[in-house]
C-alpha positions in Angstrom: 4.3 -0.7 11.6 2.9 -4.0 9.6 0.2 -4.2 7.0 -1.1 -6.7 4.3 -1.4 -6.3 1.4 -5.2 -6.2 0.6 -5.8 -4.7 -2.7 -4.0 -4.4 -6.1 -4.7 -2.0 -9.2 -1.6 -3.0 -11.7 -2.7 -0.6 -14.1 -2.3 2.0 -12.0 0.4 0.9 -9.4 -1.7 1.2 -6.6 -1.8 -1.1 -3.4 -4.3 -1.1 -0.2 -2.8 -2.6 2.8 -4.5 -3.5 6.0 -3.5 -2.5 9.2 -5.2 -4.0 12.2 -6.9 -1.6 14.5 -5.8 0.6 12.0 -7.5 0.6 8.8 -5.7 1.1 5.2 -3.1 2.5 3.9 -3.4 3.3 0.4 0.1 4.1 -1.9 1.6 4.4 -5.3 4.2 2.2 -6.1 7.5 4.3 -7.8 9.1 1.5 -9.4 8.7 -1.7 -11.1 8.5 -3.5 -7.7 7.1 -7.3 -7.0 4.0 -7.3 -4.8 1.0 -9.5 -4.0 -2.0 -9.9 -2.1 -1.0 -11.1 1.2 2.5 -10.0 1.3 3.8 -8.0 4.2 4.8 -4.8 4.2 6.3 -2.6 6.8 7.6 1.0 7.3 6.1 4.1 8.3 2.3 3.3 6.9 0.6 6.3 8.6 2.4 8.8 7.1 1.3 10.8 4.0 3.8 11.6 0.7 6.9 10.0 -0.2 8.4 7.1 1.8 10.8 3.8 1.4 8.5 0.3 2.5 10.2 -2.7 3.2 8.2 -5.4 1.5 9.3 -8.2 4.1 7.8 -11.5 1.7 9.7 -10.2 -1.6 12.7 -9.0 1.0 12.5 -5.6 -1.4 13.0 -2.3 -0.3 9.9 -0.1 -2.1 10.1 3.7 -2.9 6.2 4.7 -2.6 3.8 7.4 -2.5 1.3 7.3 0.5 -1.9 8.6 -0.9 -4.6 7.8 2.5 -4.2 6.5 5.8 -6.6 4.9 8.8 -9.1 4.6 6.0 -12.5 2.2 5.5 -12.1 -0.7 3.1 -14.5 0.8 0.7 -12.8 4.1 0.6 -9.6 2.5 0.1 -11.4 0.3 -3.0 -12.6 3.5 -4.5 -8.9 4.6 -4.9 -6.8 1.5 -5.5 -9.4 1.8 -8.7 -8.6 5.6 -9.5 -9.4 7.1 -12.5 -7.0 5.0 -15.4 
């Protein structure tokens, strides 16, 4: 599975990415990894908890946290901003 990456929170380490037909997937990045808007990601995005995503633009291999899946833009807003 393929998503974009949508949304960004640095502070936090928290990325949205859109899936079409699909909604969001919202994770944690564990790691210092590069990512930005519009880069492709892949892996198993509809899956909750810990996971590997390949980041296909930065050719990087990401350890994340899967926090929400198939979710609304504005839910997925609300926590890529989180509580800092």
């Amino acid at each position: 599975m393929k998503g974009v990456v949508s949304l960004i929170n640095r502070r936090n380490d928290r990325i949205a990415a859109f899936i079409e037909d699909e909604g969001f997937t919202v994770f944690e990045l564990l790691g210092g990894y590069s990512i930005e808007i519009g880069d492709i990601v892949s892996g198993n995005l509809d899956s909750h908890g810990g996971e590997t995503f390949r980041n296909l633009t930065q050719l990087e291999d990401m350890d994340v946290y899967v926090q929400a899946i198939h979710c609304s833009k504005s839910v997925a807003l609300r926590l890529v901003k989180g509580h800092d």
